[in-house]
C-alpha positions in Angstrom: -0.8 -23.2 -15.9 -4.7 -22.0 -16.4 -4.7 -22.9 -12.5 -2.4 -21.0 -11.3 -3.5 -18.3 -13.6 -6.7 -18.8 -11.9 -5.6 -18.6 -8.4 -3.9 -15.1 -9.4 -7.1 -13.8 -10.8 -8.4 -14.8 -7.7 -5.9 -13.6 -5.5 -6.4 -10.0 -7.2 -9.7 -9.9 -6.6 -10.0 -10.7 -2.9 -7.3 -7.8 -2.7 -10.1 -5.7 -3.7 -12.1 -7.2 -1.1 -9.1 -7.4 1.8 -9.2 -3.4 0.9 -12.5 -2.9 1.6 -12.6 -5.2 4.6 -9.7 -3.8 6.3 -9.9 -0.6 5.9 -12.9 -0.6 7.2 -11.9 -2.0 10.3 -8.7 0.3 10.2 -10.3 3.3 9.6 -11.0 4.3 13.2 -7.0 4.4 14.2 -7.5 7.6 12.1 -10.7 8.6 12.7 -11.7 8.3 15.9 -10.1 11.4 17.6 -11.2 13.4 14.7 -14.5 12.7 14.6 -15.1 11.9 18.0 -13.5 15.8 19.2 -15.5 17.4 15.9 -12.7 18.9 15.1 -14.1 19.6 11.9 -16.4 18.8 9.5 -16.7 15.7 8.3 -15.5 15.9 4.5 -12.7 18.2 5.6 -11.5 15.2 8.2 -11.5 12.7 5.2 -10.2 14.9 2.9 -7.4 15.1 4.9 -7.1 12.0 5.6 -7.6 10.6 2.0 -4.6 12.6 0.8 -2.6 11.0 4.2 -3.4 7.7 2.7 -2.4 8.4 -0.9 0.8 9.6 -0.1 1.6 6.2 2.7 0.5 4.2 0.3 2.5 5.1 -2.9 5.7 5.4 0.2 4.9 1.6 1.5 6.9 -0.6 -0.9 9.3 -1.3 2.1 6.7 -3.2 4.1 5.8 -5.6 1.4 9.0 -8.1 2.4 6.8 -9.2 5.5 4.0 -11.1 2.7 7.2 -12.6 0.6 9.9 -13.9 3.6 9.0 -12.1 6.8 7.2 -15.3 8.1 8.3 -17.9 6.2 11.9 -19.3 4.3 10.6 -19.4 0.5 13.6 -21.1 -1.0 11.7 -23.9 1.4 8.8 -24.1 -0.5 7.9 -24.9 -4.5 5.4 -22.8 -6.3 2.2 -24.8 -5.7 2.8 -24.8 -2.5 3.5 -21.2 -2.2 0.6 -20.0 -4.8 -2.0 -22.3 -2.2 -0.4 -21.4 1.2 -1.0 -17.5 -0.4 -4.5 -18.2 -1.6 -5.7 -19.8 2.0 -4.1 -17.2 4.0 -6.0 -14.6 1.6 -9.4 -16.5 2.1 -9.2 -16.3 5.5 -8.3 -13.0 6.2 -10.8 -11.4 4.4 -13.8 -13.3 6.2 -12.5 -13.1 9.6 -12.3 -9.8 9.4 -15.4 -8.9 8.3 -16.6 -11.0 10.8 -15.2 -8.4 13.2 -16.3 -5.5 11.1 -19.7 -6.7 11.7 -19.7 -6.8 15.2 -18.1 -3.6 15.5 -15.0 -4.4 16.8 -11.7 -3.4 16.0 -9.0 -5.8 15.6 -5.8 -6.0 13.9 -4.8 -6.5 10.0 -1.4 -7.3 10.9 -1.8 -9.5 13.0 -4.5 -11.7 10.7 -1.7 -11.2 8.5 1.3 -12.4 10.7 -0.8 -15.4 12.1 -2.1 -16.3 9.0 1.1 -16.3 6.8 2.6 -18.4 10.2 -0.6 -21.2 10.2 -0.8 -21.6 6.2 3.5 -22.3 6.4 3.1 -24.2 9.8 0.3 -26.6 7.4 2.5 -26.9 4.1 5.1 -28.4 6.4 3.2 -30.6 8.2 1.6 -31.9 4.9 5.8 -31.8 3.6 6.8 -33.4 6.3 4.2 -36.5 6.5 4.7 -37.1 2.6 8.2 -37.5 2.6 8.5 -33.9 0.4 11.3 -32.3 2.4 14.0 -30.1 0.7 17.6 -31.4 1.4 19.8 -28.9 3.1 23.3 -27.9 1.8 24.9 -30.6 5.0 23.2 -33.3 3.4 19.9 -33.4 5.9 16.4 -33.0 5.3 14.7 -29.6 6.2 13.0 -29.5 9.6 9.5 -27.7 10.6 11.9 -24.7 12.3 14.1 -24.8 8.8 11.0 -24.0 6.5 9.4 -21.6 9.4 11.1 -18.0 9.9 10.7 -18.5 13.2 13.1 -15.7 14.8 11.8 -13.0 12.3 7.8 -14.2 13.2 8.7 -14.0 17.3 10.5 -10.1 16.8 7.4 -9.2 14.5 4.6 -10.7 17.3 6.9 -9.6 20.0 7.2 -5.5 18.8 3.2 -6.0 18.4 2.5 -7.1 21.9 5.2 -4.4 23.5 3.7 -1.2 21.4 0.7 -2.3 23.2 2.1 -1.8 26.7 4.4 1.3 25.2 1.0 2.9 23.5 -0.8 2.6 26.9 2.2 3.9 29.2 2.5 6.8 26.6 -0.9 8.0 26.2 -1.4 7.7 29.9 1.6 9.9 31.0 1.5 12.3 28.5 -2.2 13.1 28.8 -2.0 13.3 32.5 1.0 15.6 31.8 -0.7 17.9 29.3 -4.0 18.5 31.4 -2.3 19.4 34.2 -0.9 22.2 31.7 -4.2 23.1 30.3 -6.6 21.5 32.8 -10.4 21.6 30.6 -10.4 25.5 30.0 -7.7 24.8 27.5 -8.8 28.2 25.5 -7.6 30.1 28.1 -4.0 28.8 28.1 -3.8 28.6 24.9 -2.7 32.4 24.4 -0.2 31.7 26.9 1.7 28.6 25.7 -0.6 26.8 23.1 1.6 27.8 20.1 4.6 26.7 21.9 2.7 23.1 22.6 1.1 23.4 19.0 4.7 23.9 17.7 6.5 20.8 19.4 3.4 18.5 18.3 3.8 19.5 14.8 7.5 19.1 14.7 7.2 15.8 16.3 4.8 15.4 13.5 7.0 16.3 10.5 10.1 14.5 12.0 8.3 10.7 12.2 5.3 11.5 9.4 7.8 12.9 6.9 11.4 12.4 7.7 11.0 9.0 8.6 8.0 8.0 6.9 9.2 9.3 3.3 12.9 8.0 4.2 13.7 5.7 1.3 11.4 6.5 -1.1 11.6 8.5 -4.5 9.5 11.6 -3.0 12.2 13.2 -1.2 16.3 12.6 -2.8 18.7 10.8 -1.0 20.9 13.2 -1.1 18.7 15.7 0.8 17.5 12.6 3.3 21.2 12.4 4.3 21.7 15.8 4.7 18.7 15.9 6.7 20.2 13.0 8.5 23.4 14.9 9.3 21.6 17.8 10.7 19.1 16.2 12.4 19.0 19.2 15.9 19.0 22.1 13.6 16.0 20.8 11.8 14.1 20.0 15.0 15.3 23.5 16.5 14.5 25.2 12.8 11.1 23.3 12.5 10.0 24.0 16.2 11.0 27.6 16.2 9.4 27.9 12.4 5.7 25.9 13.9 5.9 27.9 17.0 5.7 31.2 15.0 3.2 30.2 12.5 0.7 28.9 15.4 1.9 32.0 17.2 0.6 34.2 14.6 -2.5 32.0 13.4 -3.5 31.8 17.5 -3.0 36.1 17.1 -5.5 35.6 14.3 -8.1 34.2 15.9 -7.6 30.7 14.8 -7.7 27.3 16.7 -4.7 26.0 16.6 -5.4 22.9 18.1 -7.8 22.1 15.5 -5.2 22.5 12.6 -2.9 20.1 15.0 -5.7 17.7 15.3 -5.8 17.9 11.3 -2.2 17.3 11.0 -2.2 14.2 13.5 -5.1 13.0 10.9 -3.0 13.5 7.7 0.4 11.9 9.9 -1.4 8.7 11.2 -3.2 8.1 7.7 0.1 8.3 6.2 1.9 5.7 8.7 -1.7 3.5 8.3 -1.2 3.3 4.8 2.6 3.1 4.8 2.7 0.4 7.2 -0.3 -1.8 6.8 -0.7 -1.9 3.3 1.1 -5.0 3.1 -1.9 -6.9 5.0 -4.2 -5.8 2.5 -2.1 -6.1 -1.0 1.2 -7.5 0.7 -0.1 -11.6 -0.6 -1.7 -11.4 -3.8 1.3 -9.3 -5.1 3.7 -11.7 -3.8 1.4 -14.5 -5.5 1.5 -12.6 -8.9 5.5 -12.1 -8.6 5.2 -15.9 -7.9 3.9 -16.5 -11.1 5.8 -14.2 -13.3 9.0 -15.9 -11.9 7.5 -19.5 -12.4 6.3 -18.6 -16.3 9.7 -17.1 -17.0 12.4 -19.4 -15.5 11.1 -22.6 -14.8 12.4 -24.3 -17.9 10.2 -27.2 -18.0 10.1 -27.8 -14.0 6.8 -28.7 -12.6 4.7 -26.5 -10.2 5.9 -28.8 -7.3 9.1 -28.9 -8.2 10.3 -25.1 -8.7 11.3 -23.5 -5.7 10.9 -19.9 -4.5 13.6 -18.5 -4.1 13.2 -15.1 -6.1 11.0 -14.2 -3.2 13.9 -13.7 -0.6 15.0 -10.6 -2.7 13.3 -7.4 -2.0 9.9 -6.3 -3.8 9.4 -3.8 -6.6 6.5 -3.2 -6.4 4.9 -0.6 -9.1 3.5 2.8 -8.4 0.6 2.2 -10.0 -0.4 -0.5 -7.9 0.0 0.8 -4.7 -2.1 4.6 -6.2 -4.4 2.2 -7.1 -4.9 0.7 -3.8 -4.8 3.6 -2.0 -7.5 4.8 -4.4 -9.6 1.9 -3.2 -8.8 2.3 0.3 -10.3 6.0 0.2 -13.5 4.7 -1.2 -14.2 2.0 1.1 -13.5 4.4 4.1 -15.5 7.0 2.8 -18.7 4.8 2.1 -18.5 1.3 4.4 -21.4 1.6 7.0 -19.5 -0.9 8.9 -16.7 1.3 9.7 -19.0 3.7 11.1 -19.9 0.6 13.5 -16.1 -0.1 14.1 -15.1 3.9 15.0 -18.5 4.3 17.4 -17.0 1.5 19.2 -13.6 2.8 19.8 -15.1 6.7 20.3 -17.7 5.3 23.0 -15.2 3.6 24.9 -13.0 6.8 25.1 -16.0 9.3 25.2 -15.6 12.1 28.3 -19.6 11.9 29.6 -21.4 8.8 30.9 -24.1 7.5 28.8 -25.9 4.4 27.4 -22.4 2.0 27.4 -22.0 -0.5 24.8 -20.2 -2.9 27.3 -21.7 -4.5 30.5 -20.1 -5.6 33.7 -17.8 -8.5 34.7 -15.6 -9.8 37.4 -12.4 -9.2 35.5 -13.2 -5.7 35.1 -14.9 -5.1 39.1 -11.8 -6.9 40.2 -9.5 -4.2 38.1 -11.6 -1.1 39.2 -11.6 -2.4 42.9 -7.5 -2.7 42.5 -6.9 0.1 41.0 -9.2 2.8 43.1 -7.8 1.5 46.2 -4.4 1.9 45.0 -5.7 5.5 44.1 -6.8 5.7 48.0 -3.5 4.5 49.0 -1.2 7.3 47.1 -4.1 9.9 48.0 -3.3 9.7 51.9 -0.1 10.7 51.8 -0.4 13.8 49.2 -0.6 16.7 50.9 -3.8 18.0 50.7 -3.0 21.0 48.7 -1.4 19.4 45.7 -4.4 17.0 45.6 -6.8 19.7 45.6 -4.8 21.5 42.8 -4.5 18.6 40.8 -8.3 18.2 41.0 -9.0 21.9 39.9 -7.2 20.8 36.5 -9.4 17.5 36.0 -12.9 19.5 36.5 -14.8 17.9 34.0 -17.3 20.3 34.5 -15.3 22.9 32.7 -15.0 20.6 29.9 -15.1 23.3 26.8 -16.8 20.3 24.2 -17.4 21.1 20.5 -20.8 20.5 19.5 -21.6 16.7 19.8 -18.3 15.7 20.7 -16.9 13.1 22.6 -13.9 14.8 23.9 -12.0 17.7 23.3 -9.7 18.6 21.0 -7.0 18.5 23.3 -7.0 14.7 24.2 -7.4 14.0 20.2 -4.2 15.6 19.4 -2.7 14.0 22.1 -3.7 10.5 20.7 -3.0 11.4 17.1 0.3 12.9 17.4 1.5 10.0 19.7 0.2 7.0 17.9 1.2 8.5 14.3 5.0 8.7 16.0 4.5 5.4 17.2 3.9 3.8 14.3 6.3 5.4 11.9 9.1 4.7 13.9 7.8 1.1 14.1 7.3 1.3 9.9 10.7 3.0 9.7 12.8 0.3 11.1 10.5 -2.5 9.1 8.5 -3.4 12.0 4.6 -4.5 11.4 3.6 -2.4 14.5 -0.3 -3.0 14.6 -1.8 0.5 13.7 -5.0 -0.7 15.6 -3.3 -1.8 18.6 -1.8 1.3 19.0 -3.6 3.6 18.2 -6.7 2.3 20.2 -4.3 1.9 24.0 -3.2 5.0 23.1 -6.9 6.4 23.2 -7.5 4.4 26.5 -4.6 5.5 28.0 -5.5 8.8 27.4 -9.0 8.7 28.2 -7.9 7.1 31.9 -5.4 9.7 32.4 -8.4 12.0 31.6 -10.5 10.8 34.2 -13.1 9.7 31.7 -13.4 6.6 33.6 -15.9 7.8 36.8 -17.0 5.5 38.8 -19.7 4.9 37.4 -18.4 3.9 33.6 -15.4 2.5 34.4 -16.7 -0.7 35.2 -18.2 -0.8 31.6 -15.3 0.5 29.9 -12.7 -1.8 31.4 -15.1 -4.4 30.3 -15.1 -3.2 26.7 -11.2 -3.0 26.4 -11.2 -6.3 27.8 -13.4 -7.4 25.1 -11.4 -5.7 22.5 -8.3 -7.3 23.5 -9.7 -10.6 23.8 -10.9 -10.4 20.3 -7.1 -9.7 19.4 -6.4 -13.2 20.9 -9.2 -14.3 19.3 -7.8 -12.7 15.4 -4.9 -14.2 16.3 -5.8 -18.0 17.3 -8.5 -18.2 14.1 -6.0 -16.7 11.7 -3.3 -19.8 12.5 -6.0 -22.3 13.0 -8.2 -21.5 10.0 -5.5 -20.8 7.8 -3.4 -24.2 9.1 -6.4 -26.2 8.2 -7.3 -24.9 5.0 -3.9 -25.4 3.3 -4.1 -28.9 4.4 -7.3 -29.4 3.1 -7.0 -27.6 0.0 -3.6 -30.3 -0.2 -4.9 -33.7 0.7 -7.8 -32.6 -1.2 
């Protein structure tokens, strides 16, 4: 048993490390749109966000059936082969993405997770499966690769990743187009008009997904007042809208930027669904591999490591408070002090920036090709507008009325629009148990935007498309390195 002790110890510690890693790679899907629209001062935007993560993580405990069963059948597997296939997929993850955290890119923790998990099974079977170590079924027959491999749970968990990519883009692109065609760049202006209004509906989106939905099944709020809530679900919108609208109304009267405190919220509600849905990537394994062990040491009744199978981890995690404070504790540190997600958030706030400048990215044919389609098709729609709609519609994307806080990338318009969207995004998504990658979303939800707000001239866009391409191809990239690395490492760590 001293090994397996060992490989707990172990497990525990890269934990400590997977924090560090991934947050700072993850930091930017909060981040960026504060930051990049200086919406306020630095320690106020990580105050903010510190106390978003400290409540999502403490609220994740839901998530953490993805690590024990969401990928795999347990009851398939014995305990060695379980404690090993934890330990590679652990190994991995943490250098492949600080791999990425070096370079400055921004990829995704759940899906490093997802693929890993899905490689290190996809090797223990291979290895089961050429050594004659198959588990018979209940009819009699030996276990197949698609018995031991959750394979319907692993397709609906990649699938809802690659369709909040296409739902994040959509969404940011409408709804940005939409809102600066209500504010156009001299937002201040119409912001005494209908800004507490907008301010209102954002925030009660806000509390609804962030609070409502994030919190729901957890001890902070009752569950008797989450299913009266439930019950009465238009009169709280209607109370919560009417009660926002007022409050912005009067802070606006007050001379207050109320789009500033809505950027602020977003912050708080997107740290909140980061930590409450990707938690599990970070802490998700070496917790399953400790629960692992505790069920080995206490019921195994003389059975050997390679004989005892795992069936205690089909039934839901408890997983204790002090853990997950504890993690959230290191996740605050490593945000606040990694230099490499500084690296990862410049990345993602250059990409998105309003101005042209020096671009990170250069050219390609992919991304010429795209440009070419897509301004043509621009051309095409443009001659049959009537000219007066066309030259109102410029008049609200004037970037030379941009009204830019010091330094900023953007405004703090666009940067509510990309926190409030991808924070409801990804709540819903953590709501009904669905790894939705936070980076993923958040990220097309900030290109979306910044396309809708003409960001892209023609100058840039060539270099932007480039970059997003990039980006995305390093997601295929997380994803085919994950399997393969972590495939090949349980093997090895087996036959060897």
């Amino acid at each position: 048993m001293d090994l397996y002790l060992i490989i707990v110890i172990i497990m525990l510690a890269l934990a400590v490390s997977g924090l560090v890693v991934g947050v700072a790679n993850d930091a930017v899907n909060f981040l960026n749109s504060a930051l990049g629209s200086k919406a306020a001062p630095r320690y106020v935007i990580m105050t903010v966000a510190s106390v978003g993560i400290i409540v999502g993580a403490i609220t994740s405990n839901g998530m953490m059936e993805v690590a024990r069963s969401g990928v795999f059948h347990p009851e398939m597997f014995t305990f060695a082969e379980v404690m090993l296939l934890f330990l590679a997929v652990m190994f991995t993850n943490v250098i492949l993405l600080d791999i990425f955290n070096t370079l400055g890119m921004p990829t995704s923790t759940t899906v490093s997770l997802v693929f890993g998990l899905l490689g290190a099974a996809v090797g223990i079977s291979i290895f089961k499966i050429a050594n004659d170590a198959l588990v018979t079924l209940p009819d009699g027959s030996l276990a197949t690769m698609a018995d031991m491999i959750n394979t319907g749970n692993a397709m609906a968990i990649i699938g809802g990743i690659l369709i909040s990519v296409v739902i994040a883009f959509v969404c940011g692109t409408v709804v940005m187009y939409i809102t600066r065609l209500i504010f156009s760049f001299r937002y201040q202006s119409k912001l005494k008009s209908y800004g507490a209004v907008w301010c209102g509906i954002a925030l009660t989106a806000i509390s609804y997904f962030a609070v409502f939905k994030g919190l729901k099944g957890t001890q902070v709020i009752p569950a008797d007042w989450m299913s009266w809530m439930e019950g009465h679900i238009p009169m709280m919108l209607g109370g919560l809208l009417v009660g926002w609208s007022l409050i912005m109304s009067i802070l606006s009267m007050l001379k207050v930027n109320i789009l500033r405190i809505t950027v602020l919220a977003g912050t708080f509600s997107l740290a909140l669904a980061f930590a409450g849905n990707d938690l599990v990537n970070f802490i998700g394994v070496p917790l399953a591999g400790m629960d692992s062990f505790r069920d080995y040491m206490a019921n195994s009744n003389g059975i050997g490591a390679r004989d005892f199978m795992m069936t205690s981890l089909m039934e839901s995690a408890q997983t204790p408070s002090i853990y997950l404070l504890a993690a959230g504790v290191v996740m605050i540190v490593a945000m606040a002090t990694s230099k490499k997600a500084r690296n990862v958030i410049k990345t993602s706030v250059d990409l998105s920036r309003q101005d042209e400048g020096d671009e990170m990215f250069g050219s390609s044919r992919a991304a010429r090709s795209i440009v070419r389609v897509t301004q043509d098709g621009n051309g095409w729609v443009m001659q049959y507008m009537p000219k007066s709609i066309s030259r109102w519609i410029d008049s609200r994307f004037n970037k030379q009325e941009a009204e830019l806080n010091d330094g900023a990338a953007f405004d703090v318009v666009r940067a509510a629009i990309n926190l409030v969207l991808a924070s409801m995004l990804i709540t819903i998504g953590t709501n009904y148990k669905l790894p939705l990658s936070t980076t993923y979303v958040t990220f097309m939800v900030a290109m979306g935007s910044s396309l809708a707000d003409r960001a892209w001239s023609r100058e840039s866009a060539v270099f932007r498309v480039t970059g997003v391409i990039s980006v995305i191809g390093g997601w295929f990239i997380t994803a085919a390195v994950a399997f393969g690395a972590c495939a090949l490492v349980c093997l090895i760590m087996f036959y060897g």
